[in-house]
C-alpha positions in Angstrom: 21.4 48.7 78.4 25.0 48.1 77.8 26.5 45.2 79.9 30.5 44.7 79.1 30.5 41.5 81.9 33.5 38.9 80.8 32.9 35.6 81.9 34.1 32.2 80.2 31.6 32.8 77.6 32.6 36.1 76.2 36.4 36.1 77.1 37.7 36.7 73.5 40.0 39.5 71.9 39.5 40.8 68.2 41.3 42.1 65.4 40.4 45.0 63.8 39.9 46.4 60.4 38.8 49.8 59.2 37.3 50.4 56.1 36.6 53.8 54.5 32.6 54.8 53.0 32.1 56.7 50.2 31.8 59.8 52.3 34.9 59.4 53.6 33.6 58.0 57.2 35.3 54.7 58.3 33.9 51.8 59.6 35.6 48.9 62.0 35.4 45.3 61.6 36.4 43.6 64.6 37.2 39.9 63.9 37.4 37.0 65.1 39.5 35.1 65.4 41.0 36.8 63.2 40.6 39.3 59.8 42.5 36.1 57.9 42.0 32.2 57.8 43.7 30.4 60.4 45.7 27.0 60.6 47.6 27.7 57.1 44.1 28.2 55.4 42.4 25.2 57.0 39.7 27.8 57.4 39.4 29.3 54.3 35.3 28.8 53.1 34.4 28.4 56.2 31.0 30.3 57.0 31.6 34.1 57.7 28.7 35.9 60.3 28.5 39.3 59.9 26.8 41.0 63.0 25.6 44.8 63.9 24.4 45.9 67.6 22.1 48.3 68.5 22.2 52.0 68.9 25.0 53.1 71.2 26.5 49.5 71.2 29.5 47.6 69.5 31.3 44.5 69.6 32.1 44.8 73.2 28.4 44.0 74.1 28.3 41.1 76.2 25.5 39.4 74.1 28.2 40.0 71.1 31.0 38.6 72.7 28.7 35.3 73.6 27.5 34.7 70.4 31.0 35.4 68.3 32.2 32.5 70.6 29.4 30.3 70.4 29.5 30.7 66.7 33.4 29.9 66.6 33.1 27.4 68.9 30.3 25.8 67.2 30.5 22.6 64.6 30.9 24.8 61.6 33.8 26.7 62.9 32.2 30.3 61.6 34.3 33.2 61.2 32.8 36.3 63.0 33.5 40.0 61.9 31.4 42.5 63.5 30.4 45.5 61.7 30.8 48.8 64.6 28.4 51.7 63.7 30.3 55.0 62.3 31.6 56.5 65.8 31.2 53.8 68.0 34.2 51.1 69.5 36.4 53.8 69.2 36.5 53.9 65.9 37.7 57.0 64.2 35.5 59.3 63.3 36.0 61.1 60.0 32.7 62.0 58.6 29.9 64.6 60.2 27.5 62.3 59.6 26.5 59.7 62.5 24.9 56.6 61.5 21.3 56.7 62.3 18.2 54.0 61.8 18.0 53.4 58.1 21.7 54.2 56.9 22.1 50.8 54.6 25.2 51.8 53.0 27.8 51.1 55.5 27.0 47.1 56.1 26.5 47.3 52.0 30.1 48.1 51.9 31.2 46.1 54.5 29.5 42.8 52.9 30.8 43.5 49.9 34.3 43.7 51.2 34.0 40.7 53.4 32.7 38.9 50.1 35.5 40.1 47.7 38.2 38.7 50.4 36.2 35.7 50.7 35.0 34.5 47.7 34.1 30.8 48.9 32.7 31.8 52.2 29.0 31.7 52.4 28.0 34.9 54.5 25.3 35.6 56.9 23.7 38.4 58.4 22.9 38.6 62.7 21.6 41.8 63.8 20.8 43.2 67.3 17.8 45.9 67.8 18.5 49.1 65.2 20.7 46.8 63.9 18.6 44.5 63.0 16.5 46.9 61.2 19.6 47.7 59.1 20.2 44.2 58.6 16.5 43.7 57.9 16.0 46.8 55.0 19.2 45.8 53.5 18.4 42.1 52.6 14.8 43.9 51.8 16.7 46.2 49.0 19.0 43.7 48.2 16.3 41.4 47.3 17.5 38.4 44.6 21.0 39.4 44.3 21.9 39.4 48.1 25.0 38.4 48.6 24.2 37.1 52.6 22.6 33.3 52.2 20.7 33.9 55.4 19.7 36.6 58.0 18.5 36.6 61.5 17.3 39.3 63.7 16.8 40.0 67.1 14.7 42.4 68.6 14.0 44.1 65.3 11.9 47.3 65.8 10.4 46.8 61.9 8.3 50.2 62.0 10.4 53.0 63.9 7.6 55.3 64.3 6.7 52.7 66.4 9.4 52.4 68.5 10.4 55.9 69.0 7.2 56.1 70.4 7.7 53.5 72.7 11.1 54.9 73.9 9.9 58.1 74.5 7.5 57.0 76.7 7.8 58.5 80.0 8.4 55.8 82.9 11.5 53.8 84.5 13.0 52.0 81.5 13.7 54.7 79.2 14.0 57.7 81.9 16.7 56.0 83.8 18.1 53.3 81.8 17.9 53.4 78.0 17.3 57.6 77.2 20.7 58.2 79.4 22.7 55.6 78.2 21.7 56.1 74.7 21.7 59.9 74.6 25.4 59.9 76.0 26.6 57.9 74.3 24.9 59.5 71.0 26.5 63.1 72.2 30.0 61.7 72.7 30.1 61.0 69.3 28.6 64.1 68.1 31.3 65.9 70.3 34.6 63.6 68.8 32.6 64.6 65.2 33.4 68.9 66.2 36.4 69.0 64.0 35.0 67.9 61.2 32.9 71.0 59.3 29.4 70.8 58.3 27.8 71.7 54.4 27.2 75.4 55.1 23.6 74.5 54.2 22.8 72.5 57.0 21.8 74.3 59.9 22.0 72.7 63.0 21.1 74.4 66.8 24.0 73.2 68.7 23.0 74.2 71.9 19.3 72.2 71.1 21.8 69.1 70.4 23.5 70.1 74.0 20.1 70.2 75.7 18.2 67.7 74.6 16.7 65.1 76.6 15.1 62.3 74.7 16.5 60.9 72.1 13.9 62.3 69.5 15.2 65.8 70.3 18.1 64.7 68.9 16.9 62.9 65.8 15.0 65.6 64.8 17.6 68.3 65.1 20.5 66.3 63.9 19.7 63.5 62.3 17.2 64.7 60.3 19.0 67.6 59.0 22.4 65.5 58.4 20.4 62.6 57.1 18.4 65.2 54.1 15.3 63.9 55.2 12.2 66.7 55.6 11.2 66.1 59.2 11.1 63.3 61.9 8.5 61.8 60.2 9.9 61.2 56.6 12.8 60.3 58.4 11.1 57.3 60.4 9.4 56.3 57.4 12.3 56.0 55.2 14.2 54.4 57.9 11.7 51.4 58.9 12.5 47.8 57.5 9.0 47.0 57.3 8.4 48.3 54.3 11.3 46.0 52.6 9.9 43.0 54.6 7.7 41.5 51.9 11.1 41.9 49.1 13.2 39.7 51.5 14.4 36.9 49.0 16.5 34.9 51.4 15.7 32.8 54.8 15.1 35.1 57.3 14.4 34.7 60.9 13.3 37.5 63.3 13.5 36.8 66.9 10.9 39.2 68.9 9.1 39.2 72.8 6.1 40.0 73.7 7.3 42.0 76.6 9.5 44.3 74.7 8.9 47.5 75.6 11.8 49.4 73.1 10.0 47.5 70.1 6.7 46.3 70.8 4.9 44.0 69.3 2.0 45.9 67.3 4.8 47.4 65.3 5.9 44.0 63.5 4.1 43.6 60.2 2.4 40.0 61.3 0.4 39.8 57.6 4.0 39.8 55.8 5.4 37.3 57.7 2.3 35.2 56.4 2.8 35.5 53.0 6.6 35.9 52.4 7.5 32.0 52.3 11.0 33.3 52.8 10.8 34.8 56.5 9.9 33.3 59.5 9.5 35.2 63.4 9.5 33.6 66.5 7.8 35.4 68.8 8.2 34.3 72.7 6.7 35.8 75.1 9.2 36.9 77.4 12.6 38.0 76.8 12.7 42.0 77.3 14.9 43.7 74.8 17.8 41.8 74.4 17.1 39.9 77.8 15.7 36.3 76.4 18.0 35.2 79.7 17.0 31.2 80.9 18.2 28.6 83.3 21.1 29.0 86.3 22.9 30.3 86.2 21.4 32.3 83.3 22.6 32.0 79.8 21.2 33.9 76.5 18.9 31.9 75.3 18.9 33.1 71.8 22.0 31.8 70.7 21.1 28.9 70.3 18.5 29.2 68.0 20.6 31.5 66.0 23.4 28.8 65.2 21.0 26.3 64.5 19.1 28.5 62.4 22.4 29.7 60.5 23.9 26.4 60.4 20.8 24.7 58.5 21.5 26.8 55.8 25.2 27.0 55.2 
């Protein structure tokens, strides 16, 4: 689930910025090439892409690292700051509360800082897997005063009931590849989060945190609880971007597979894509989750797309 290969399409350092949430957890940018125009301000206005990974991931991804460079590299010269997930990249952690699923606030705050330092930059949304459901029920609540001029996702789960079902489906993919990697990686941060104390109303059973196997264990005893939500279910409800699908008021691409087995098909809300003139989805019909590999040696196929996509509209 997590590749960190380098090759001569991903070789690129960042810059990092943190910014603080209302709650007092931070959040890193990582930039590039860098947090400020280059070449004495040659690049000021140039297009800024503002990109979220899945759960457990960053901007060290390997897909991440492709595309920031693709997108720099490309014609339009696009500035790239990628938005790490509370807890993840190594970014501080100074909050008890993880990000999870439907937490909109964070990339709220980030945009609007990205906008307020670039005021001539046109900004656009990318989003990988959970985040691309972000990405996607943000522009949703956002509606006509967006400040992003276009969105794309990729791999977006849309109705997380749905997915979690899917995940937590016993067989080879999720017992040996996506539970473990996610669940670690899910627990680390828990565990860097011990210092921080808890509202004495929230009652969480550590050792069912410890113990827990799939990742809905862990939603449901954590996430829930830290989140406010009543149980798993309000929780998956309140999380999914399909039911902000239909506000979208900006273009909007959704890149999904037919053979993805983390977020299948039946859970992407075909009838709204039909009558929202705003959104388009191309659905292929193989790619995996967060495969969509082609040609040899193989490249990501999606990236392409995604900068000619972008690039239309900015």
């Amino acid at each position: 689930m997590r590749v960190r290969l380098r090759d001569h399409t991903s070789d690129i350092s960042y810059e990092r910025e943190l910014l603080t949430m209302e709650d007092g957890a931070t959040v890193s940018l990582d930039w590039y090439p860098g947090i400020k125009p280059q070449s004495g301000g040659a690049d000021e206005g140039k297009p800024i892409a503002l990109v979220m990974s899945g759960v457990g991931g960053s901007s060290q991804e390997h897909h991440i690292r492709a595309l920031v460079k693709s997108l720099a590299g490309s014609q339009q010269g696009f500035r790239i700051a990628v938005v790490n997930h509370r807890g993840t990249a190594k970014t501080p952690i100074t909050s008890p509360r993880p990000y999870d699923s439907g937490l909109t606030e964070d990339f709220r705050t980030a945009v609007a800082h990205v906008r307020e330092l670039n005021p001539n930059s046109k900004l656009i949304g990318i989003g990988f897997s959970m985040g691309a459901n972000i990405l996607t029920k943000y522009v949703g609540e956002e509606g006509t005063m967006c400040m992003l001029s276009c969105a794309v996702s990729v791999c977006c789960p849309f109705d997380i009931s749905v997915s979690s079902a899917a995940m937590n489906e016993s067989n080879l993919l999720n017992n040996y590849v996506f539970q473990p990697a996610v669940m670690s990686t899910l627990k680390r941060a828990i565990k860097r989060a011990q210092h921080l104390e808890l509202d004495s109303s929230i009652n969480i059973d550590q050792e069912r945190v410890r113990n827990s196997k799939r990742l809905w264990e862990l939603e449901d005893e954590f996430l829930v609880k830290i989140g406010g939500y009543k149980d798993l279910n309000e929780y998956y409800a309140k999380s999914s971007s399909v039911h902000f699908v239909d506000k979208i008021d900006v273009p909007y691409l959704a890149i999904n597979s037919l053979d993805d087995r983390i977020t299948p098909p039946h859970g992407i809300p075909m009838e709204k894509f039909s009558t929202n003139p705003n959104i388009a989805l191309a659905l292929v019909p193989h790619g995996g989750h967060l495969g969509f590999l082609t040609g040899f040696p193989p490249r990501i196929w999606f990236i392409r797309p995604i900068i000619e996509f972008i690039s239309a509209i900015v």
